[in-house]
Residue frames as qw, qx, qy, qz and C-alpha x, y, z in Angstrom:
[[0.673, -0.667, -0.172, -0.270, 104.78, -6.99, 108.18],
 [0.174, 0.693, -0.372, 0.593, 106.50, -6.57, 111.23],
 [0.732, -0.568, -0.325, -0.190, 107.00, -8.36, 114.50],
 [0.133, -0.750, 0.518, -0.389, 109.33, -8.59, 117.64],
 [0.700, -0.140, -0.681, 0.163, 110.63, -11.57, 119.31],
 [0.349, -0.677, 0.313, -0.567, 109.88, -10.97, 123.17],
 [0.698, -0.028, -0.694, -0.173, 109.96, -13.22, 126.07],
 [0.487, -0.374, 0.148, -0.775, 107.91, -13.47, 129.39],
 [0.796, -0.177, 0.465, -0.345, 107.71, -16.46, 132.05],
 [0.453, -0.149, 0.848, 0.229, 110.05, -18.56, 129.92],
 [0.549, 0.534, 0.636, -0.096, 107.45, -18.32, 127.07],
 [0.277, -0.101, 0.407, 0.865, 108.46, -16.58, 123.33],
 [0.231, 0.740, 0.357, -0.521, 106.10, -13.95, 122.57],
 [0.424, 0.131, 0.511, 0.736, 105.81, -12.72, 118.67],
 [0.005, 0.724, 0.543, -0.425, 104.37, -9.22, 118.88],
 [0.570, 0.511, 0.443, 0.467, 103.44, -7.26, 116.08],
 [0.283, -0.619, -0.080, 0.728, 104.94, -4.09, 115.27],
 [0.523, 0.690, 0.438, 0.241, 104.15, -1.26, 113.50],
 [0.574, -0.097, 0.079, 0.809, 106.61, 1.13, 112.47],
 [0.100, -0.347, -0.335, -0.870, 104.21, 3.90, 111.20],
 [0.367, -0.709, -0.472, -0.375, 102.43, 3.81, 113.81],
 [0.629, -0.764, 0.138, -0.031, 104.40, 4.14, 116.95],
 [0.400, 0.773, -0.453, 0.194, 108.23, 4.64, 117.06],
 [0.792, 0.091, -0.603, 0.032, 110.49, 1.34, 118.04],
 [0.218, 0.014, -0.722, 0.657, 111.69, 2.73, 121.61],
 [0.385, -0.341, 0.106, -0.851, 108.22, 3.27, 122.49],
 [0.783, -0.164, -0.423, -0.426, 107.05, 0.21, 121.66],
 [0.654, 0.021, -0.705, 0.275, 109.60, -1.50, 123.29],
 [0.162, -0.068, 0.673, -0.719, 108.74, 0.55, 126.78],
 [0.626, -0.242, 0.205, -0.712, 105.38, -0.35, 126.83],
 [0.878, -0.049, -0.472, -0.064, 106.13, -4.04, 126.27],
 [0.475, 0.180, -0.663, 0.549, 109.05, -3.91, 128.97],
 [0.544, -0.253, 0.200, -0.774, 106.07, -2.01, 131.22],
 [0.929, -0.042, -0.144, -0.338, 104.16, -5.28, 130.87],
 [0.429, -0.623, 0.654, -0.018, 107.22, -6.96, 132.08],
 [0.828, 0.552, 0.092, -0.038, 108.31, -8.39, 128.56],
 [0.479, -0.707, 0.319, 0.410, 111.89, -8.88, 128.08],
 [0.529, 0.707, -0.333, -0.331, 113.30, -8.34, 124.60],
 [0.858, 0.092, 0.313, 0.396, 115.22, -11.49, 122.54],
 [0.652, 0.635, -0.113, -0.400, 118.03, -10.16, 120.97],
 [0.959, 0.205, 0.171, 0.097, 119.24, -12.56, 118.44],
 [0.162, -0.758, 0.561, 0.290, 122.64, -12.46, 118.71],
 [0.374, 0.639, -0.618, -0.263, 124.80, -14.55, 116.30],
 [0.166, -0.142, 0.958, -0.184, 124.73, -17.84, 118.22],
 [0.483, 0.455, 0.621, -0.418, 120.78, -17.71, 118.51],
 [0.525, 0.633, -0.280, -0.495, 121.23, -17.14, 114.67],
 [0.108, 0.377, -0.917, -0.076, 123.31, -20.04, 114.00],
 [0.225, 0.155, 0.944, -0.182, 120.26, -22.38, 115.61],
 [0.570, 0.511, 0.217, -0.605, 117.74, -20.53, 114.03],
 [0.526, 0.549, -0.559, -0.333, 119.62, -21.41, 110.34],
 [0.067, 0.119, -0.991, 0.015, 120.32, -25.17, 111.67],
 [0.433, 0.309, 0.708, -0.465, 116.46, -25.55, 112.47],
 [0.446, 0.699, -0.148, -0.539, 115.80, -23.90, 108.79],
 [0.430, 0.480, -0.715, -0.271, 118.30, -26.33, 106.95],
 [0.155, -0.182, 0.944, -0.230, 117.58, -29.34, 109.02],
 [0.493, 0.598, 0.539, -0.330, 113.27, -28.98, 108.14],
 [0.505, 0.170, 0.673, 0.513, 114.70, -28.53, 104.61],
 [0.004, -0.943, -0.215, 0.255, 113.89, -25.22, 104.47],
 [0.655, 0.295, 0.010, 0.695, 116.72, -22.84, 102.37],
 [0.335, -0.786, -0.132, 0.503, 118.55, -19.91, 103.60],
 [0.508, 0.796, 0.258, 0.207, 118.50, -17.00, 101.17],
 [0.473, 0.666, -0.150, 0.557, 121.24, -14.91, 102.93],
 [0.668, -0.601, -0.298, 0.323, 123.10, -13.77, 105.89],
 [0.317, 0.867, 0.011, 0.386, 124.13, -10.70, 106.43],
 [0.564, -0.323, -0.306, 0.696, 127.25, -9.79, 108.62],
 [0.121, -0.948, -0.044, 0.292, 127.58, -6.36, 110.30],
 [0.647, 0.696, 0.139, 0.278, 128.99, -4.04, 107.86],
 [0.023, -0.934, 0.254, -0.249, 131.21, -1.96, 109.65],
 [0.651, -0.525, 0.548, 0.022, 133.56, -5.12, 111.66],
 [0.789, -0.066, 0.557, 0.250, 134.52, -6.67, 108.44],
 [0.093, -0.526, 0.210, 0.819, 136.78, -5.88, 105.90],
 [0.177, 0.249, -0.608, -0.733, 135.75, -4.66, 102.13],
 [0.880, 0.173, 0.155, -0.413, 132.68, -7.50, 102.30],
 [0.162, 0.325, -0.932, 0.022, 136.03, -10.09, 101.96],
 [0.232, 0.072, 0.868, -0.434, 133.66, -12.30, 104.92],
 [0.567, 0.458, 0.197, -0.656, 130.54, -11.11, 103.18],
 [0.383, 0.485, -0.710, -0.338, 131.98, -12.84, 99.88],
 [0.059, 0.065, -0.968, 0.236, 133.06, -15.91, 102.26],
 [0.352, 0.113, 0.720, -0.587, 129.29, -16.35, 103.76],
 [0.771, 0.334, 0.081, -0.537, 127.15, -16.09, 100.77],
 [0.122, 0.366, -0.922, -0.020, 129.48, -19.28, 99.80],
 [0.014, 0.059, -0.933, 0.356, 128.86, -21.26, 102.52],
 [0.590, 0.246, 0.331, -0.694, 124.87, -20.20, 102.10],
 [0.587, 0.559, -0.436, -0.390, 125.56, -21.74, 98.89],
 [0.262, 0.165, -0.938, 0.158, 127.09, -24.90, 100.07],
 [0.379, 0.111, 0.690, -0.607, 124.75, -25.16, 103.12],
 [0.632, 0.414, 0.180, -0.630, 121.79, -25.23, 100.13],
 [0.607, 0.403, -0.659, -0.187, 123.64, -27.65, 97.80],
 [0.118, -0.090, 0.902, -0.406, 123.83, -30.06, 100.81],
 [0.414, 0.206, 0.495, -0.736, 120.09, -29.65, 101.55],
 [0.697, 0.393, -0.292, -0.524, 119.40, -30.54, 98.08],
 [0.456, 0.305, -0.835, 0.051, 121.57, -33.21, 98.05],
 [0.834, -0.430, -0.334, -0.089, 119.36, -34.76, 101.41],
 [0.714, 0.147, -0.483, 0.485, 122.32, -33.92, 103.47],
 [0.261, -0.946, -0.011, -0.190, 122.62, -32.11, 106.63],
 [0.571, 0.364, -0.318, 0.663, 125.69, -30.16, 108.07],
 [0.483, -0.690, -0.346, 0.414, 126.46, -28.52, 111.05],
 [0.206, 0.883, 0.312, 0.285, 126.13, -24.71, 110.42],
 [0.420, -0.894, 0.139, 0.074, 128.33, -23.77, 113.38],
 [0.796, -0.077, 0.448, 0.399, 130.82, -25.61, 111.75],
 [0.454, 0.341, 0.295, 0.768, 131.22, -23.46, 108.94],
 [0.019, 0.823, 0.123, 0.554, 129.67, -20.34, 109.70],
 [0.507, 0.181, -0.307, 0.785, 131.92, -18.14, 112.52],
 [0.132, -0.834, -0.239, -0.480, 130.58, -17.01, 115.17],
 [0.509, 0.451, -0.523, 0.514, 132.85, -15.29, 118.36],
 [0.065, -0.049, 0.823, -0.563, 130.78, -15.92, 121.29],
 [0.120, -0.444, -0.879, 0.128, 127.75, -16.45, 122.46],
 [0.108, 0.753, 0.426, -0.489, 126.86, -12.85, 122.95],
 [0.011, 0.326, -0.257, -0.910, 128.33, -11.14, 119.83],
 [0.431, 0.656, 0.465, -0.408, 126.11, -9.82, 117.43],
 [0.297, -0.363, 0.591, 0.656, 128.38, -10.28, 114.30],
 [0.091, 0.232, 0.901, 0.355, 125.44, -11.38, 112.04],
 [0.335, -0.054, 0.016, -0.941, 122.85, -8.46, 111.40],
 [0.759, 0.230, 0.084, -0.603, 120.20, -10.60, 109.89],
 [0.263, 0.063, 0.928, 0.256, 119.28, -14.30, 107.84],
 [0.670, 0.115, -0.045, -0.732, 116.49, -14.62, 105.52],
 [0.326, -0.144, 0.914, -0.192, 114.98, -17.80, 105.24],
 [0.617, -0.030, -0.488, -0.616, 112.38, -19.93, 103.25],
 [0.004, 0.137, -0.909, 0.394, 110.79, -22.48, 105.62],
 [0.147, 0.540, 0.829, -0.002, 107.54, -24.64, 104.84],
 [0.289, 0.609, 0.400, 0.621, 107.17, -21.96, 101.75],
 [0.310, -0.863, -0.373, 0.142, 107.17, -19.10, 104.20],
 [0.616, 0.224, -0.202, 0.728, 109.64, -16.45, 103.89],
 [0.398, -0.890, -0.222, -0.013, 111.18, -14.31, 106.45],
 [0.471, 0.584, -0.368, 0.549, 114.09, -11.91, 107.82],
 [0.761, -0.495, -0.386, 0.163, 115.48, -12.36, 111.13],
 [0.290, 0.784, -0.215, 0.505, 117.12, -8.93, 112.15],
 [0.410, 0.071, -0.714, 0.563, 119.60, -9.02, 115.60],
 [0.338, -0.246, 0.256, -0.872, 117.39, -6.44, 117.33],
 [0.160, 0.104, 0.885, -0.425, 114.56, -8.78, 117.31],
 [0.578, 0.433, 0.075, -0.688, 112.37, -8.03, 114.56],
 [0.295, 0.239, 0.851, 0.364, 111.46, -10.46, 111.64],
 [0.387, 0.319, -0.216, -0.837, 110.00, -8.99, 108.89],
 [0.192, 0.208, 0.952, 0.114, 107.48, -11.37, 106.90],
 [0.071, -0.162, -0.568, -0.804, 105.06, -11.42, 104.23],
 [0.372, -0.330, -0.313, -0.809, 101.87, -12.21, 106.08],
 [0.449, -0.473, 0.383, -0.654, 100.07, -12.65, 109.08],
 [0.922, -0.251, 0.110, -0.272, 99.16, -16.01, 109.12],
 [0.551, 0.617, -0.468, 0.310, 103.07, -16.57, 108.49],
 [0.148, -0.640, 0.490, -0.574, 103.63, -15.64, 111.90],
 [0.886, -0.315, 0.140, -0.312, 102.25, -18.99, 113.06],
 [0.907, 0.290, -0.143, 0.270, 105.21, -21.03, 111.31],
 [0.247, 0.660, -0.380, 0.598, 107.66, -18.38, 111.79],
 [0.482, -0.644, 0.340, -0.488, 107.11, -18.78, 115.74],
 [0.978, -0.110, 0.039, -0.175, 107.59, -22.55, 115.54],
 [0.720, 0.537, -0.178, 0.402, 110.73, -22.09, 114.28],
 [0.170, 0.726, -0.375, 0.550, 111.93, -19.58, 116.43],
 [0.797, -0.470, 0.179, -0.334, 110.45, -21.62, 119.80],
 [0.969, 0.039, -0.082, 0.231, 112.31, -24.69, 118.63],
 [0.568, 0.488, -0.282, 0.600, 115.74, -22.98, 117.94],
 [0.060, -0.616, 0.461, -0.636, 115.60, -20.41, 120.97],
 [0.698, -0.554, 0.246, -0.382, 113.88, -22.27, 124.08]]
């Protein structure tokens, strides 16, 4: 399943999309019609999403980095580390500061494609654009708590 992260009067909107049915720049005009303003989740707003995930003891299955700005998957190598550390902490009862180890080069870049995520047994994928992908509808209730806390 398929949603979008919008957001309207200050208020985060999780709106389901289907991809077989209606093609992704439509959807997004008829939501921006309705005066809906896409989220996307740049690399920063990733970073709080994973600290809200590892902090509710939740585990983070992977982070992808945009393939084309880094060399050979050298960084790609370096991150699924630190995903690895970040989860040996978590086990260990410990929490870390994510921005601390994971690199990101401003606030607006969009270096980080995607995270997946386990979080009160739920699992999901958090893509920049603003989709999350996720196993099932009544997911979306958990998955929004998450994303409310981290983004607002």
């Amino acid at each position: 399943m398929y949603c979008k992260i919008f957001k309207k009067s200050n208020e985060i909107f999780l709106i389901d999309y289907f991809p077989h049915q209606i093609s992704y720049s439509e959807f997004i005009k008829d939501y921006i019609k309705q005066k809906y303003m896409q989220l996307i989740v740049t690399s920063a707003k990733m970073v709080k999403i994973l600290q809200t995930v590892h902090e509710s003891k939740g585990i983070i299955s992977f982070i992808k980095l945009s393939e084309d700005l880094y060399d050979g998957g050298k960084e790609q190598v370096q991150i699924n580390n630190k995903v690895e550390q970040i989860n040996e902490k978590m086990r260990d009862n410990e929490i870390i500061e994510i921005s601390n180890l994971i690199y990101h080069s401003d606030e607006d870049s969009i270096d980080i494609q995607s995270i997946k995520c386990k979080y009160e047994n739920v699992y999901f994928e958090v893509l920049a654009n603003g989709i999350i992908k996720f196993n099932q509808a009544e997911d979306k209730v958990i998955i929004k708590k998450v994303i409310e806390f981290s983004l607002l």
